[in-house]
KOLMAR-334111 format. One record per atom (N, C-alpha, C): atom name; x, y, z. Coordinates in pm, 1 decimal. Example, Ala and Ser with C-alpha at 12.3 -4.5 7.8 and 13.67 -1.06 7.14 Angstrom:
+------+----------+----------+----------+
| name |       px |       py |       pz |
+------+----------+----------+----------+
|    N |   1319.0 |   -569.0 |    780.0 |
|   CA |   1230.0 |   -450.0 |    780.0 |
|    C |   1320.0 |   -330.0 |    780.0 |
|    N |   1285.0 |   -225.0 |    708.0 |
|   CA |   1367.0 |   -106.0 |    714.0 |
|    C |   1290.0 |      3.0 |    787.0 |
+------+----------+----------+----------+
This chain:
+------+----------+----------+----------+
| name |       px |       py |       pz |
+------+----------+----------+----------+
|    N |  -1174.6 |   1543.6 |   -513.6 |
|   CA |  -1233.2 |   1411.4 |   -499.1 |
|    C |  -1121.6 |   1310.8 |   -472.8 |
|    N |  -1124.1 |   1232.4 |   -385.6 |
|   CA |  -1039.5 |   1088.8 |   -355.2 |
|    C |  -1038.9 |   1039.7 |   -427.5 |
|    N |   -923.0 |    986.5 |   -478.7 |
|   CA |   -895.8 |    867.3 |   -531.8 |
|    C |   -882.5 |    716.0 |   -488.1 |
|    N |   -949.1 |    607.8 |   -555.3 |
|   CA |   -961.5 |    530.1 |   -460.9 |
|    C |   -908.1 |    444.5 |   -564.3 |
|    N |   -821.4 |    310.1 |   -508.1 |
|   CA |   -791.4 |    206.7 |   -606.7 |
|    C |   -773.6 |     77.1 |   -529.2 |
|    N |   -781.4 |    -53.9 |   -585.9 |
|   CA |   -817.5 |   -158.3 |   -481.6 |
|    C |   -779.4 |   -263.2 |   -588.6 |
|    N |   -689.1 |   -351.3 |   -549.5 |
|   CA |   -651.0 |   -493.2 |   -612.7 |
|    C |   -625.5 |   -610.0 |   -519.9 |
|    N |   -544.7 |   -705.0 |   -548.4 |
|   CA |   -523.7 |   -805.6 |   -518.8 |
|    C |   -366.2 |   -831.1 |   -542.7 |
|    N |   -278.5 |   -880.8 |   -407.4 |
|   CA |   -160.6 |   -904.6 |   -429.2 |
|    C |   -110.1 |  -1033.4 |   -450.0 |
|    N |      2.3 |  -1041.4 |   -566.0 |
|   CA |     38.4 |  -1146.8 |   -576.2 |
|    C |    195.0 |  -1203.3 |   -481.3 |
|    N |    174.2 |  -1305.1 |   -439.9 |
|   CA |    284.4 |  -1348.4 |   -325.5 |
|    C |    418.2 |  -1332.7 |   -381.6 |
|    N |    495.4 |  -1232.8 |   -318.0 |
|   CA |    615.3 |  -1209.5 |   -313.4 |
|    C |    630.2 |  -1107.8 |   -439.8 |
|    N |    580.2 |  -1028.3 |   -487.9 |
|   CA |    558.4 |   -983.0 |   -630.5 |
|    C |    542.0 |   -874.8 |   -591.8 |
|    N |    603.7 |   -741.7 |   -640.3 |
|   CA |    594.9 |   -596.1 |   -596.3 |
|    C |    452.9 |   -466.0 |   -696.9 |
|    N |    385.1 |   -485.2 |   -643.0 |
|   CA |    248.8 |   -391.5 |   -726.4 |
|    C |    274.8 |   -233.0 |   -687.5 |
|    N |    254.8 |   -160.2 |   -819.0 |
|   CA |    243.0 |    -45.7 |   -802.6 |
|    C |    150.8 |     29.2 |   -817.7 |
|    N |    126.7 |    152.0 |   -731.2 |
|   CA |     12.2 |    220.2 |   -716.3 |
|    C |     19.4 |    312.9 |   -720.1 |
|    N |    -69.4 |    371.9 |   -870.5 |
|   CA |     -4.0 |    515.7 |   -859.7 |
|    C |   -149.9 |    626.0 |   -823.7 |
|    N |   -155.7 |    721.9 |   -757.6 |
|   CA |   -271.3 |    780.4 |   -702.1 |
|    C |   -218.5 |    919.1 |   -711.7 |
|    N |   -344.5 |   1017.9 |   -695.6 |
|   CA |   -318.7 |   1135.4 |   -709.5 |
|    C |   -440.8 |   1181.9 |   -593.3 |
|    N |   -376.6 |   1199.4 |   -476.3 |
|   CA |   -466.2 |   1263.1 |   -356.2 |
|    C |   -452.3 |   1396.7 |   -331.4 |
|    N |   -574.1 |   1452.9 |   -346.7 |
|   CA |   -548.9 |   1587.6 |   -337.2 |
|    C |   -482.3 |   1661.5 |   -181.5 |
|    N |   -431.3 |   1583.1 |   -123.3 |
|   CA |   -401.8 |   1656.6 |    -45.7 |
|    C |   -216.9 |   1635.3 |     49.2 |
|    N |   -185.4 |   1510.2 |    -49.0 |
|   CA |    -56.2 |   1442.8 |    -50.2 |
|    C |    -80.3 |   1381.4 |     83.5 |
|    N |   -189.4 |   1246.3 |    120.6 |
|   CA |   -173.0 |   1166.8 |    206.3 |
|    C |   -264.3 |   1081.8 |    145.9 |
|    N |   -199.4 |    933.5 |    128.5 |
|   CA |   -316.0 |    811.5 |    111.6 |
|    C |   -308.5 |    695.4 |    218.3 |
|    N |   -434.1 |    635.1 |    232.8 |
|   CA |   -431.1 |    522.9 |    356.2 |
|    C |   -458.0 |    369.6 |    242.2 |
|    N |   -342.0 |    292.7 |    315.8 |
|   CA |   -349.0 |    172.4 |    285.3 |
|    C |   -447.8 |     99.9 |    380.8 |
|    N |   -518.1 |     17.7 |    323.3 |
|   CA |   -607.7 |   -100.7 |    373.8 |
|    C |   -610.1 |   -226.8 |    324.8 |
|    N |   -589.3 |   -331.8 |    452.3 |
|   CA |   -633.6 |   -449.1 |    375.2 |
|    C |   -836.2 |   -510.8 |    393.8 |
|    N |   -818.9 |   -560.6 |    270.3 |
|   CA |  -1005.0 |   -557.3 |    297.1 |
|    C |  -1035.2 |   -690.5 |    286.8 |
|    N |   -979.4 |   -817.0 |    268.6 |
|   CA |   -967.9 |   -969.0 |    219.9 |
|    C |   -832.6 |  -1037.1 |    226.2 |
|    N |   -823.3 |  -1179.2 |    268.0 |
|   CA |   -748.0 |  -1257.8 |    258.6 |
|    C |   -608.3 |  -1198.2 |    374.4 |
|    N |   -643.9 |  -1141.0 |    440.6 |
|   CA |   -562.0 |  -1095.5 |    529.8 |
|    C |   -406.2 |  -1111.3 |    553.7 |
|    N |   -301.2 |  -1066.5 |    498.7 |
|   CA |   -144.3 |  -1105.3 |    521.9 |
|    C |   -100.5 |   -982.5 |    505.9 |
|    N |     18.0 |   -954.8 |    603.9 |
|   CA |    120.2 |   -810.4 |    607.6 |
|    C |    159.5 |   -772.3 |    535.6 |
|    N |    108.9 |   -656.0 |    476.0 |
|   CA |    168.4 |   -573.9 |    349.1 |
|    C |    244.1 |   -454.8 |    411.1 |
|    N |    411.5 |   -456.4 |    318.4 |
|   CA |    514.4 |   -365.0 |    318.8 |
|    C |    495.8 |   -287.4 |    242.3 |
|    N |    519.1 |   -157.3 |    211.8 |
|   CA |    520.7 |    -73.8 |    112.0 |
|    C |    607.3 |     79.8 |    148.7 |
|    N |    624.1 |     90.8 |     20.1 |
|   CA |    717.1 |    204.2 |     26.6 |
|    C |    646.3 |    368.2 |    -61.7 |
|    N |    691.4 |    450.0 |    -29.2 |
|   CA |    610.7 |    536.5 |   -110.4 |
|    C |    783.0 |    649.4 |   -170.6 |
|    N |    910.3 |    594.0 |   -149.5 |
|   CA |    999.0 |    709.7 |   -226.9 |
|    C |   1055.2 |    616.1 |   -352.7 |
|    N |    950.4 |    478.2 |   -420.1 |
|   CA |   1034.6 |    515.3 |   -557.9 |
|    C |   1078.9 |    390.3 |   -532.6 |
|    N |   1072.7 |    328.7 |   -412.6 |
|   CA |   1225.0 |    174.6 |   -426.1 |
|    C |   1171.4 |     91.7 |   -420.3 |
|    N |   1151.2 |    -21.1 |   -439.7 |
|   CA |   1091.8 |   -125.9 |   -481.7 |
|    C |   1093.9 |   -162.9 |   -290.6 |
|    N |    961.6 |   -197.4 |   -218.1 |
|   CA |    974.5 |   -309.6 |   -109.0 |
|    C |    995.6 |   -396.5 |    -80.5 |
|    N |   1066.2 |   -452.6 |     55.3 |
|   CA |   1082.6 |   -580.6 |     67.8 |
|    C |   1024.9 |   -667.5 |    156.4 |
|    N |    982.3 |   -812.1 |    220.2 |
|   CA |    933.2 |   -838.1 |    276.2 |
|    C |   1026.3 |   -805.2 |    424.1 |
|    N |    934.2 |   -740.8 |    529.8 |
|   CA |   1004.3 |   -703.6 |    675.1 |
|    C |   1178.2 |   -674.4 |    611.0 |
|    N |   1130.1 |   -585.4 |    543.0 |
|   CA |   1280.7 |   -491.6 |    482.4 |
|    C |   1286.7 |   -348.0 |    528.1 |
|    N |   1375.3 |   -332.0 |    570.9 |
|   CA |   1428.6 |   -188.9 |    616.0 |
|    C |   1355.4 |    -61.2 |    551.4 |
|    N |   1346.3 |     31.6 |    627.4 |
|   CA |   1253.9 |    158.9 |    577.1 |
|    C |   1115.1 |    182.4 |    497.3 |
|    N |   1037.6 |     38.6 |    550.8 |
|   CA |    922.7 |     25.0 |    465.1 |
|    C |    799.2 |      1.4 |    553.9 |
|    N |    722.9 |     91.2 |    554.9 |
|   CA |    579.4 |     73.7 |    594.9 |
|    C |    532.8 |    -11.8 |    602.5 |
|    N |    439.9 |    -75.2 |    740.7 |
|   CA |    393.1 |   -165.5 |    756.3 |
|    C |    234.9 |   -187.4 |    770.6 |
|    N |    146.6 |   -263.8 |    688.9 |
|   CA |     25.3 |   -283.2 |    733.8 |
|    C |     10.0 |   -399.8 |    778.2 |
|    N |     -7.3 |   -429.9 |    901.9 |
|   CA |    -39.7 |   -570.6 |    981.6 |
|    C |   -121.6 |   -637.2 |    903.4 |
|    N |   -154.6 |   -748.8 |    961.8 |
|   CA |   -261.4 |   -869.3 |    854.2 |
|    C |   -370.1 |   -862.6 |    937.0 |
|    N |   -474.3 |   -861.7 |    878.3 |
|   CA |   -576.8 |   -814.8 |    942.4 |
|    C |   -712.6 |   -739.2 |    872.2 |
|    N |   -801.0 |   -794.4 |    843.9 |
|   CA |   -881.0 |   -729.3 |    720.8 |
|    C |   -940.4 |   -608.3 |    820.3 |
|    N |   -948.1 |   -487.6 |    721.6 |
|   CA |   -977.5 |   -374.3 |    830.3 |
|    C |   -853.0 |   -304.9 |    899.8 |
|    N |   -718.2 |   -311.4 |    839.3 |
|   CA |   -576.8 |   -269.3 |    915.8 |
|    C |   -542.2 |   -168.8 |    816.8 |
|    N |   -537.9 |    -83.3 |    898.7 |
|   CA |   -481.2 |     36.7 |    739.3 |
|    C |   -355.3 |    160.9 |    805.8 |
|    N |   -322.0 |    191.4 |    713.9 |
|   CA |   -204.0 |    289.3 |    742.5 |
|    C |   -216.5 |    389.2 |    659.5 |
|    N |   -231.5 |    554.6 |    771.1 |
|   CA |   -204.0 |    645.8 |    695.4 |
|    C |    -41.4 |    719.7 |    611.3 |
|    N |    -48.0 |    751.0 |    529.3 |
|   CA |    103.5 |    818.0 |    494.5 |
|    C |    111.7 |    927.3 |    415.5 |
|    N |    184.8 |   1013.9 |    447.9 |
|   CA |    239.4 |   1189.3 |    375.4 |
|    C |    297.2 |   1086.6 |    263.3 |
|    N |    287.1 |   1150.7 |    101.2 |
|   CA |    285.1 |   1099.4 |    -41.8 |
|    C |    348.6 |   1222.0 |    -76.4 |
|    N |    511.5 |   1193.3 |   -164.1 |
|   CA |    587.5 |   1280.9 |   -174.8 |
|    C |    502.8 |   1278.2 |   -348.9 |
|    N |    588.6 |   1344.6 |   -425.3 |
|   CA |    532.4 |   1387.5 |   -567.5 |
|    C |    659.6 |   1316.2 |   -661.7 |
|    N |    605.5 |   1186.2 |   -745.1 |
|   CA |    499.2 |   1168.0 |   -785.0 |
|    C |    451.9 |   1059.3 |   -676.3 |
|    N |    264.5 |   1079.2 |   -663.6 |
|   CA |    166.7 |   1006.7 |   -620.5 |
|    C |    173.9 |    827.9 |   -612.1 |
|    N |    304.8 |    780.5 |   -572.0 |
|   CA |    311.2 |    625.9 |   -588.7 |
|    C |    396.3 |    545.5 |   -479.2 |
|    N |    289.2 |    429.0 |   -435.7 |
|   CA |    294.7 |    347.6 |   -364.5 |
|    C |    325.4 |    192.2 |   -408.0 |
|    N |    452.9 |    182.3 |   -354.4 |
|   CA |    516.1 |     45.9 |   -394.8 |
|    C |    462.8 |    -43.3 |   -299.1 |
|    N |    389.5 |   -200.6 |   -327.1 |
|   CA |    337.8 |   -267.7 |   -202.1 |
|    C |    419.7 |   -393.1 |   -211.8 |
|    N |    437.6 |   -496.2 |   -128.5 |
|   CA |    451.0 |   -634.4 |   -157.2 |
|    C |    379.1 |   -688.8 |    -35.0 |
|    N |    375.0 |   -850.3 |    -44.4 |
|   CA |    323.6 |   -928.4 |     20.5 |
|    C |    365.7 |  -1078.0 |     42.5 |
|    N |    443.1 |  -1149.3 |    165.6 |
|   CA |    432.8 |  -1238.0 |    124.6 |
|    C |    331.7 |  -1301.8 |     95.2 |
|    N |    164.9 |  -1315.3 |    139.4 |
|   CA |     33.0 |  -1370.8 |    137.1 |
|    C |      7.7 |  -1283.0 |     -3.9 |
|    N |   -159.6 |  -1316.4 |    -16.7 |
|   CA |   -228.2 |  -1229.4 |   -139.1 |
|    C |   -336.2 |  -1154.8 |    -63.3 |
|    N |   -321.6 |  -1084.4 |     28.1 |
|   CA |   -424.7 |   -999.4 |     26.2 |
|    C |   -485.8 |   -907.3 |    -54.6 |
|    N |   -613.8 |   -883.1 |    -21.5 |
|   CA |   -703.9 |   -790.5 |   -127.8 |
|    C |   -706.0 |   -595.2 |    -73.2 |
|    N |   -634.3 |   -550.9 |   -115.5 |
|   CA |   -582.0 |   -409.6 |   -102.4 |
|    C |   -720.4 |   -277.7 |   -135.7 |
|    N |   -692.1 |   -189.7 |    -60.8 |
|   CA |   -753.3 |    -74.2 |   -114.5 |
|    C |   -665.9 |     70.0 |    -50.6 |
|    N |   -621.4 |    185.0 |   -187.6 |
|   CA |   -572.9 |    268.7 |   -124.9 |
|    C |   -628.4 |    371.7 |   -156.5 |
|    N |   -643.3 |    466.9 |    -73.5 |
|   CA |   -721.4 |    606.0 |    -99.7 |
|    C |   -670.7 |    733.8 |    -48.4 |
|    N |   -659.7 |    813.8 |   -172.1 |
|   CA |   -600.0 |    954.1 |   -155.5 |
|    C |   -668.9 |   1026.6 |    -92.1 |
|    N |   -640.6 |   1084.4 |     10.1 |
|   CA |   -721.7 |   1150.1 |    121.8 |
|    C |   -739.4 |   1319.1 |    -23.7 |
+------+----------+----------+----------+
């Protein structure tokens, strides 16, 4: 079964997400308030348009798939507050 988890980011503030997808891939989405979320999935804290970090455009409905090393966790930031949802495939 997927795991699904969904919050709200606070501006400039790094949220962590920890998920357990059975199949080691989860997709980021933004679903509200639309602004570019960075995120990292090996462990290091993200930065805004910082080096080696995943990008989800701004855009409600913009999502990014990603291979999830072990353990199951996704570092996000934002400069905006968008409203997040991530799900373990």
């Amino acid at each position: 079964m997927a795991r699904i988890k969904h919050g709200t980011l606070v501006a400039n503030t790094v949220a962590t997400v920890d998920i357990s997808p059975s199949s080691g891939t989860a997709e980021v989405m933004i679903t509200a308030n639309p602004a570019t979320i960075y995120f990292r999935t090996d462990g290091v804290d993200p930065t805004i348009k910082g080096d080696d970090c995943e990008v989800v455009p701004a855009g409600i409905g913009s999502a990014l798939a990603v291979d999830l090393p072990v353990p199951f966790t996704i570092k996000l930031i934002s400069a905006g507050t968008p409203d997040y949802c991530v799900k373990g495939a």
